[in-house]
The first five atom37 places (N, CA, C, CB, O) and aatype in JSON, in Angstrom:
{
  "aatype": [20, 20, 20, 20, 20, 20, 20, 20, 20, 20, 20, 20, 20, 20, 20, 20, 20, 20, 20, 20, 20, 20, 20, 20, 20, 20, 20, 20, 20, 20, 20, 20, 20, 20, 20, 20, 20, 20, 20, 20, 20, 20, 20, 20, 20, 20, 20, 20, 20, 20, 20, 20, 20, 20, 20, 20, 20, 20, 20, 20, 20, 20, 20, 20, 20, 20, 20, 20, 20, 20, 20, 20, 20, 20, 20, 20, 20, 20, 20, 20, 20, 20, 20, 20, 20, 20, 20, 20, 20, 20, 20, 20, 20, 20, 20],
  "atom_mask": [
    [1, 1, 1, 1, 1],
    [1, 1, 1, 1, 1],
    [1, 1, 1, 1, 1],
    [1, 1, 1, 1, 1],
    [1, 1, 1, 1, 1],
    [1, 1, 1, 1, 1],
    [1, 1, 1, 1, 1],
    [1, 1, 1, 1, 1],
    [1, 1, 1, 1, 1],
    [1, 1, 1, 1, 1],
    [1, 1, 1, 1, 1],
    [1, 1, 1, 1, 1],
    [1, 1, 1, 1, 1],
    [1, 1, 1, 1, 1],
    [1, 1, 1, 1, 1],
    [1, 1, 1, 1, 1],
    [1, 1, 1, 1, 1],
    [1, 1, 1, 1, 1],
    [1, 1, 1, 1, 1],
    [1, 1, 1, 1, 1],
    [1, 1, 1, 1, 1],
    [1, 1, 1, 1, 1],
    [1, 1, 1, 1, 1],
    [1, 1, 1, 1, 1],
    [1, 1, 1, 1, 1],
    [1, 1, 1, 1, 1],
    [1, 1, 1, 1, 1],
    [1, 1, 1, 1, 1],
    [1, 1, 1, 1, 1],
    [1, 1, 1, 1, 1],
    [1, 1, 1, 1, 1],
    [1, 1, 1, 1, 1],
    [1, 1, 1, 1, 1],
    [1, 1, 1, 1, 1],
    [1, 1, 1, 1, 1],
    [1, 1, 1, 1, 1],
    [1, 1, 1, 1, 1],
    [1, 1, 1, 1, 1],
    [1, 1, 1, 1, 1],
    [1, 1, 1, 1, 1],
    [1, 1, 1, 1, 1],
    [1, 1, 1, 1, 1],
    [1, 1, 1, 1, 1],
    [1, 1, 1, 1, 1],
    [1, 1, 1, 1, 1],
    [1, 1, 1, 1, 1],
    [1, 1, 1, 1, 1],
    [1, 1, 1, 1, 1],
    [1, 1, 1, 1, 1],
    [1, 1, 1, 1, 1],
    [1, 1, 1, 1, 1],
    [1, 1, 1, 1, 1],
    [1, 1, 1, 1, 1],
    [1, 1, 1, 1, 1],
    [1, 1, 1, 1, 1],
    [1, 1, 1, 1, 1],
    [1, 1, 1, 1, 1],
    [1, 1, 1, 1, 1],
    [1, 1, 1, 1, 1],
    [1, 1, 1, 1, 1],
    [1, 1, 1, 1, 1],
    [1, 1, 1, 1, 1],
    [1, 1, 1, 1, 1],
    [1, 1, 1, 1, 1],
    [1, 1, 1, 1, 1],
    [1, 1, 1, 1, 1],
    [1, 1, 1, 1, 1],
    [1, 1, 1, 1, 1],
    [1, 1, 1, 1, 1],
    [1, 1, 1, 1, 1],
    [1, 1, 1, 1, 1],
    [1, 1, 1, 1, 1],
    [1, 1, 1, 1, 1],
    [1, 1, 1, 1, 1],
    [1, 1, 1, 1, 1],
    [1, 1, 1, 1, 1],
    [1, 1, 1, 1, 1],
    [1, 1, 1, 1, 1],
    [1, 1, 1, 1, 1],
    [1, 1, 1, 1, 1],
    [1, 1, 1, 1, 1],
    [1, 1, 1, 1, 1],
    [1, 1, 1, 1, 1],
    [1, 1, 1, 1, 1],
    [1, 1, 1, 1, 1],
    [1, 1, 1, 1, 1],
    [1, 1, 1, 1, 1],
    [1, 1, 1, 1, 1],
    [1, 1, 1, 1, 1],
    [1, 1, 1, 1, 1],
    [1, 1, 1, 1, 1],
    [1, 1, 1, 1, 1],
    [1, 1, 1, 1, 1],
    [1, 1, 1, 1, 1],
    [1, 1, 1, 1, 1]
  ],
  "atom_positions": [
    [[-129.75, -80.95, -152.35], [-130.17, -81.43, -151.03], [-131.66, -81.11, -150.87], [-129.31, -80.76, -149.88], [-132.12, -79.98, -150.96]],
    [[-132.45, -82.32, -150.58], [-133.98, -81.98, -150.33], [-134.25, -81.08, -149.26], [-134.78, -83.19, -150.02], [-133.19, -80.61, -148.85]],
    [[-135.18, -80.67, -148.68], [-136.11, -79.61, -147.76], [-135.7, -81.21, -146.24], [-138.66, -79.2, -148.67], [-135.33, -80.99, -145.09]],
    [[-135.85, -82.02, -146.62], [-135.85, -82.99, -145.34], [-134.12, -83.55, -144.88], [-136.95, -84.54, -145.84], [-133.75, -83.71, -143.72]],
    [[-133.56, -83.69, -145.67], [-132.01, -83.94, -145.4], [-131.63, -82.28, -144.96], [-131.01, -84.65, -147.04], [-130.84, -82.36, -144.02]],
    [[-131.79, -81.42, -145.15], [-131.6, -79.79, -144.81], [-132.05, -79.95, -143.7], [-132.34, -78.58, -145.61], [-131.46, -79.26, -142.87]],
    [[-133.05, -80.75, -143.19], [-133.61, -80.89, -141.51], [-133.33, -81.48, -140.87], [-134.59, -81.14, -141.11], [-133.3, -81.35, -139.65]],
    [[-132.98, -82.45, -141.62], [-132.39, -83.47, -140.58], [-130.91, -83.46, -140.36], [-132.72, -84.87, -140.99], [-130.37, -84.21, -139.55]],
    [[-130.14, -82.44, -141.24], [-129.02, -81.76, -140.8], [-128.62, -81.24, -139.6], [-128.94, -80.98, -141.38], [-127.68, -81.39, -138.82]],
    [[-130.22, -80.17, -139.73], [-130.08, -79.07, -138.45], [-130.23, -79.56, -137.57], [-130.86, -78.0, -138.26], [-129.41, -79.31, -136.68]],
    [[-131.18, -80.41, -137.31], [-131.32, -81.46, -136.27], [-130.33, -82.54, -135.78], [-132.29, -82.12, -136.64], [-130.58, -82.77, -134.59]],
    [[-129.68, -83.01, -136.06], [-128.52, -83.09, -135.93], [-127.26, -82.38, -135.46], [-128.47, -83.29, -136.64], [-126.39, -82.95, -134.8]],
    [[-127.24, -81.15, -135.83], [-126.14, -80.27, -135.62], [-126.9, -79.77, -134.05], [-125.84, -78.95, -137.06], [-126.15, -79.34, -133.17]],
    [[-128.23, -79.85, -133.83], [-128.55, -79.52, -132.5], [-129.05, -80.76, -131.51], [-129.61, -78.44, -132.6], [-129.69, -80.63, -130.47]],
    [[-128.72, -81.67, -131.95], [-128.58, -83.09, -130.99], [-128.1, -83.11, -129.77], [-127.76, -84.06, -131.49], [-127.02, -82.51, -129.69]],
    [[-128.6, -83.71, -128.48], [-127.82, -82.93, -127.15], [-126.11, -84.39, -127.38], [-129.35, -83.14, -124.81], [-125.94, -85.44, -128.01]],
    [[-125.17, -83.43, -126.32], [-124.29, -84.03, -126.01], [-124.49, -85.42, -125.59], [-123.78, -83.37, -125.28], [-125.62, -85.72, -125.19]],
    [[-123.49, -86.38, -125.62], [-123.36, -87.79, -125.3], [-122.98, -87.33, -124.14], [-122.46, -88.83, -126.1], [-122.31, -86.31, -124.01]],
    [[-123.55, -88.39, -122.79], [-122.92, -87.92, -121.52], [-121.48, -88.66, -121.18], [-123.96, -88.19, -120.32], [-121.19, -89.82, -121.47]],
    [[-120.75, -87.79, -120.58], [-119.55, -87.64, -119.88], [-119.48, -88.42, -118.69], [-119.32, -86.32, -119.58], [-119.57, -87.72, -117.68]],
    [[-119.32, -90.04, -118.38], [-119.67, -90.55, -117.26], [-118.38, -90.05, -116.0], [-119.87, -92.2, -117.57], [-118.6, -89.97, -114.79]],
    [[-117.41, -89.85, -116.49], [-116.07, -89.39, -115.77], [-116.35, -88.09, -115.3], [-114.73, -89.34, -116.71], [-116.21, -87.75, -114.13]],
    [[-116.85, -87.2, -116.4], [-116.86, -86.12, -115.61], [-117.93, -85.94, -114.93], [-116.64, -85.11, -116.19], [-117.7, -85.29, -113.9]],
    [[-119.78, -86.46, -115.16], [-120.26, -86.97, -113.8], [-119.59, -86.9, -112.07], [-120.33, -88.31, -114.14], [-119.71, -86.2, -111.07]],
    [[-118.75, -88.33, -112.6], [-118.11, -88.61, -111.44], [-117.4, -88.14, -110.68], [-117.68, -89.22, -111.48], [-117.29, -88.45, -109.49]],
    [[-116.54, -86.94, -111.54], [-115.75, -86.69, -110.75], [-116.28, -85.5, -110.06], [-114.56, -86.64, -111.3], [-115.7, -84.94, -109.13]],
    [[-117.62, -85.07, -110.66], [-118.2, -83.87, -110.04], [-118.81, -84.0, -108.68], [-119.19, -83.35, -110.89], [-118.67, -83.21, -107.75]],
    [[-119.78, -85.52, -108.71], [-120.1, -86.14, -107.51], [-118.87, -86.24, -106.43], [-120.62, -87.5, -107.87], [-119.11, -85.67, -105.37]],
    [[-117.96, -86.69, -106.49], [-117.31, -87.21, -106.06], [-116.81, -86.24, -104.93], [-116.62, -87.74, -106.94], [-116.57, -86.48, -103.75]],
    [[-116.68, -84.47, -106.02], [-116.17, -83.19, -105.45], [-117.31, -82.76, -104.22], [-116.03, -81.95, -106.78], [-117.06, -82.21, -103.14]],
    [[-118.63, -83.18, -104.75], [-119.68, -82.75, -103.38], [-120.08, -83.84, -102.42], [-121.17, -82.18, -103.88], [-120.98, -83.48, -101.67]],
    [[-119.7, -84.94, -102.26], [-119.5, -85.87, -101.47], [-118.23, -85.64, -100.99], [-119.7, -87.05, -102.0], [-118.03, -85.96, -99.82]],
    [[-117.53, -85.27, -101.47], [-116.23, -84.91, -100.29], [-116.46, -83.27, -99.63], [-114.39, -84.93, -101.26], [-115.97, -82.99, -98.54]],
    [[-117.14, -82.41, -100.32], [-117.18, -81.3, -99.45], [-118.71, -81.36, -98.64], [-116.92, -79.88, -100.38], [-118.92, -80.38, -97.93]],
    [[-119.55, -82.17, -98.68], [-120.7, -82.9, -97.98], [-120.04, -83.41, -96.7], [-121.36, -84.17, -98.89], [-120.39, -83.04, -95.58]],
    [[-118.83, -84.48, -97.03], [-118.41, -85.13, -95.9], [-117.49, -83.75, -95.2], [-117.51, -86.67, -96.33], [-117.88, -83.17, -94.18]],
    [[-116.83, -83.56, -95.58], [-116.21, -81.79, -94.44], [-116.83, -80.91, -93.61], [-115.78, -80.55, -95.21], [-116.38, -80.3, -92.64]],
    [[-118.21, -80.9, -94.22], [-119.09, -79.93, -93.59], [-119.73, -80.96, -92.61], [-120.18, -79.1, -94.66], [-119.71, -80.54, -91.45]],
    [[-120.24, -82.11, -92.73], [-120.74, -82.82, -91.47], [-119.5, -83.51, -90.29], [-121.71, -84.11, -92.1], [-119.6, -83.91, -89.13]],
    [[-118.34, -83.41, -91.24], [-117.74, -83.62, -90.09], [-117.03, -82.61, -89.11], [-116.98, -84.42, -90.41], [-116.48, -82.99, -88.07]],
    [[-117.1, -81.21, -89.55], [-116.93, -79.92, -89.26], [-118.03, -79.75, -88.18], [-117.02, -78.98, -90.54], [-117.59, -79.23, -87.15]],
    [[-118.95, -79.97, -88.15], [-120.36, -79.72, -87.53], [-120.45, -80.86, -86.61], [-121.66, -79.7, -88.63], [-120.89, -80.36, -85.58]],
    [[-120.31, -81.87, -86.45], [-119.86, -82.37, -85.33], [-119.08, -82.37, -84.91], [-119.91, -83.06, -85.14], [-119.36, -82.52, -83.72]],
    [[-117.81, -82.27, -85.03], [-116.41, -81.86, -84.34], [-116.85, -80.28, -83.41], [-114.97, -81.54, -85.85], [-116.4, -80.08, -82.28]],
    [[-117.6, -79.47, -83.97], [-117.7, -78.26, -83.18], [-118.37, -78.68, -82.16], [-118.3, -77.11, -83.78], [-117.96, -78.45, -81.02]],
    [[-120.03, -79.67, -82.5], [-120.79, -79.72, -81.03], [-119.93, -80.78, -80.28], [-122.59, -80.25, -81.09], [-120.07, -80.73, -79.06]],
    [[-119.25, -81.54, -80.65], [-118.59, -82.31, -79.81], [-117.87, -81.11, -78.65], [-117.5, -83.31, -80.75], [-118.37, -81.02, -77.53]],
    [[-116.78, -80.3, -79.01], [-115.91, -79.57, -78.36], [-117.21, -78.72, -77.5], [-114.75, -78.68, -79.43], [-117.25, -78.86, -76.28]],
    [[-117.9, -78.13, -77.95], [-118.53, -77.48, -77.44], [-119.33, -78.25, -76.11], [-119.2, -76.96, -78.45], [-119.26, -77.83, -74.95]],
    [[-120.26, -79.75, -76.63], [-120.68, -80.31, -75.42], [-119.25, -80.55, -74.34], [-121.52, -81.77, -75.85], [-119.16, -80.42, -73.12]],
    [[-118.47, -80.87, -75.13], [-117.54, -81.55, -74.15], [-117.13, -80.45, -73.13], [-116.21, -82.21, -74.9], [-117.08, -80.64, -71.92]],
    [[-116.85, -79.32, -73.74], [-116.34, -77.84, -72.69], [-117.29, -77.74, -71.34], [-116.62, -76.06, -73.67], [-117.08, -77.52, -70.15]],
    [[-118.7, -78.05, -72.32], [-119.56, -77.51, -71.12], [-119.75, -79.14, -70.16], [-121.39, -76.67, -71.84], [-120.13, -79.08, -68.99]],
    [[-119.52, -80.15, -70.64], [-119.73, -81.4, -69.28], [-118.45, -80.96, -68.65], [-119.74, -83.46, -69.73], [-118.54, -81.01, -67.42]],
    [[-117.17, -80.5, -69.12], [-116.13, -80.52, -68.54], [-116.75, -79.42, -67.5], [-114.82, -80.29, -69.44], [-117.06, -79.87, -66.39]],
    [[-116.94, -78.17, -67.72], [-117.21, -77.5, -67.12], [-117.94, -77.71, -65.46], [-117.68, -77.01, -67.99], [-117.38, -77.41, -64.4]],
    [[-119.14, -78.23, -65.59], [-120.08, -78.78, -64.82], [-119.4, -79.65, -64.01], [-121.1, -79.36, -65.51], [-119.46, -79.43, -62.81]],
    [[-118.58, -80.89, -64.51], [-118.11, -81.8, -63.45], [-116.95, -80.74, -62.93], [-117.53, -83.47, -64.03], [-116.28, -81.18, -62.0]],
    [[-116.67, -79.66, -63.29], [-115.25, -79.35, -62.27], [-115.8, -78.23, -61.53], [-113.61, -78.85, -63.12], [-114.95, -77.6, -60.9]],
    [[-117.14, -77.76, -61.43], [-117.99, -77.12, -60.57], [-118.3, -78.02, -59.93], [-118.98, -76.43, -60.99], [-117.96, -77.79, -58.77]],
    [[-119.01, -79.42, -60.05], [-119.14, -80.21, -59.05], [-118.62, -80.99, -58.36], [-119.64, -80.59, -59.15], [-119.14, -81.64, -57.45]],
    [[-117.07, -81.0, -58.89], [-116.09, -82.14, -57.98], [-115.54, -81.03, -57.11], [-114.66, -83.18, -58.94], [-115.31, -81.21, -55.91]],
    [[-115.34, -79.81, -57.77], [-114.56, -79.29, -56.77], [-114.9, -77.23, -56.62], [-112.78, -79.84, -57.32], [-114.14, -76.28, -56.43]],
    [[-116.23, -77.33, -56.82], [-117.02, -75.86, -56.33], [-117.67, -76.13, -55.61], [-117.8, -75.03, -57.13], [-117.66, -77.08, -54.83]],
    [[-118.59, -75.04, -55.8], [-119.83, -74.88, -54.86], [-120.63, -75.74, -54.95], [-120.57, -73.82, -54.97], [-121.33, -75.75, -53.93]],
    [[-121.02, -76.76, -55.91], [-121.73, -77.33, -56.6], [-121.65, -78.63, -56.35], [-121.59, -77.03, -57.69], [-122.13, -79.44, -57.14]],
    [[-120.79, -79.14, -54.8], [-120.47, -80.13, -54.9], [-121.61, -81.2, -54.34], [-119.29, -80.07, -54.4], [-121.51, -82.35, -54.77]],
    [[-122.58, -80.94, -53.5], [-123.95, -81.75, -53.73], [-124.71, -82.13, -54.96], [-124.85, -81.13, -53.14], [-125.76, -82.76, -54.83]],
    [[-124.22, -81.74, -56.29], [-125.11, -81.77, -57.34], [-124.35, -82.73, -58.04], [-125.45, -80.44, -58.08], [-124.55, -82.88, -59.25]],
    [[-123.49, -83.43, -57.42], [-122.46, -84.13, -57.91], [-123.17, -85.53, -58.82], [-121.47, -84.52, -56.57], [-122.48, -85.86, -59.78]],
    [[-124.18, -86.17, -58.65], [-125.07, -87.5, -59.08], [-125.67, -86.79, -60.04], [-126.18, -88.3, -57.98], [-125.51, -87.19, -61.2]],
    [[-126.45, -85.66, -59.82], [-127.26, -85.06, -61.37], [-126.25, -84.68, -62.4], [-128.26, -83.53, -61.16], [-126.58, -84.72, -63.58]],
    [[-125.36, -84.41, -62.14], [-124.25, -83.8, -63.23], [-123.81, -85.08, -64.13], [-122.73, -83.06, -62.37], [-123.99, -85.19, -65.34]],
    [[-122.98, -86.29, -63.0], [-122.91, -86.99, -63.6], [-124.08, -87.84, -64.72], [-122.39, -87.39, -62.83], [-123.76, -88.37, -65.79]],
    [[-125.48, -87.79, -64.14], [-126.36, -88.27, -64.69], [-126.77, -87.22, -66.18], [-127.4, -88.48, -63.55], [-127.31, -87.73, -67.16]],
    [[-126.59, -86.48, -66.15], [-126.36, -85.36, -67.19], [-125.65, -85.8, -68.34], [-125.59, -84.21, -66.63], [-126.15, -85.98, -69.45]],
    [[-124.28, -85.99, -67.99], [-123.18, -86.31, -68.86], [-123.45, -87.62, -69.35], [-121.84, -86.22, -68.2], [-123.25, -87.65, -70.56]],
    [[-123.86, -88.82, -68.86], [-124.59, -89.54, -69.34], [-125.36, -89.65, -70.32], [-124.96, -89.67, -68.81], [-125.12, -90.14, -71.42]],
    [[-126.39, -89.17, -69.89], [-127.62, -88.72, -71.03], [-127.01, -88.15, -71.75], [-128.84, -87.83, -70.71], [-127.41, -88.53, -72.85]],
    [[-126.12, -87.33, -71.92], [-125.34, -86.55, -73.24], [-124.77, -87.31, -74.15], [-124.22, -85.68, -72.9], [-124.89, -87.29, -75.37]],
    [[-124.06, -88.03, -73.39], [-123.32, -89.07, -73.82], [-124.15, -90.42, -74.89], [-122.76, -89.59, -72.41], [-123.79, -90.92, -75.96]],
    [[-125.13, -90.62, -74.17], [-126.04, -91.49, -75.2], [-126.86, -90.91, -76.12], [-126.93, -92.3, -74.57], [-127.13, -91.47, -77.18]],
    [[-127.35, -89.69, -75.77], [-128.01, -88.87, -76.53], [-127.13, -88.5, -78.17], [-128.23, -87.59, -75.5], [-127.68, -88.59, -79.27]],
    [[-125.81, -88.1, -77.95], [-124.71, -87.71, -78.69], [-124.64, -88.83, -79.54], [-123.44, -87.41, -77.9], [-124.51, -88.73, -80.76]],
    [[-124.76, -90.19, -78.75], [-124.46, -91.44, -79.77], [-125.43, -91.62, -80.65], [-124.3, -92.79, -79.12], [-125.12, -91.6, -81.84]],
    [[-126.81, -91.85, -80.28], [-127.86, -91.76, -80.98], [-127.97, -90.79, -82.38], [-128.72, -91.41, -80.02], [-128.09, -91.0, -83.59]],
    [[-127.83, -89.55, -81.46], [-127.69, -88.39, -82.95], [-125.98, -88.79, -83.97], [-127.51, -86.12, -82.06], [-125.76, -88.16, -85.01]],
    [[-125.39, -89.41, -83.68], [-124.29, -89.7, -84.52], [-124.68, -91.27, -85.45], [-122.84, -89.79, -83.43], [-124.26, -91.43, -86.59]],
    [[-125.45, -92.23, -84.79], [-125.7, -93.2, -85.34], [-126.94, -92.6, -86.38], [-125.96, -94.33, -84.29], [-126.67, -92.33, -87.55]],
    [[-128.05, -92.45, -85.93], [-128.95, -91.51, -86.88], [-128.3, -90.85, -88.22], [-129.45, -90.29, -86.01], [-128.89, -90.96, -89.29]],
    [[-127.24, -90.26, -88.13], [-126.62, -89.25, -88.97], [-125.77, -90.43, -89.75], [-125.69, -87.91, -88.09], [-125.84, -90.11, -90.94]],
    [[-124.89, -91.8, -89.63], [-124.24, -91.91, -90.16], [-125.57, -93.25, -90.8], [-122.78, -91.9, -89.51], [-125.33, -94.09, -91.67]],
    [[-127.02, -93.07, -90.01], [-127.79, -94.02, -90.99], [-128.74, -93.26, -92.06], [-128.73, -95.04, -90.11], [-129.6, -93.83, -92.73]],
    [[-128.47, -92.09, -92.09], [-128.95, -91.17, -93.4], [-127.86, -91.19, -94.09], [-129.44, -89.62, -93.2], [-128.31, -90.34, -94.86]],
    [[-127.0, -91.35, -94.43], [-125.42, -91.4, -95.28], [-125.04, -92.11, -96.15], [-124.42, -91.65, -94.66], [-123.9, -91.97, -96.59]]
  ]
}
């Protein structure tokens, strides 16, 4: 065996792997689904959370002390409400 077939042996024997398109995929596939859990985890919380606190506010203002503040509250929940949509449309147009 010449000095160059001896090299081009070794070279060979250290050639990178052929890629694995399946297992690629199925690796993507594993962080696009735990990608999608965590954003939908994270809005499900501020949802509950905004929602506790508009709930909150309108039942101080329909029926507390608070009941003159009754038009800003609602106007509040509003703005939340579109505000909320916006940041959800935004989010599902980075996706």
């Amino acid at each position: 065996m010449t000095p160059e077939e001896k090299l081009m042996a070794l070279m060979a024997s250290y050639a990178p792997k052929q890629p694995d398109p399946a297992f690629d995929l199925s690796v993507m596939e594993r962080l696009a689904r735990r990608q999608a859990f965590e954003r939908f985890s994270r809005m499900l919380m501020a949802v509950v959370v905004v929602s506790g606190l508009m709930i909150a506010l309108a039942w101080g203002a329909l029926y507390g002390q608070m009941a003159d503040t009754l038009p800003i509250v609602m106007a509040a929940m509003g703005a939340s409400a579109i505000a909320g949509l916006v940041v959800w449309t935004l989010g599902r147009a980075q996706a």
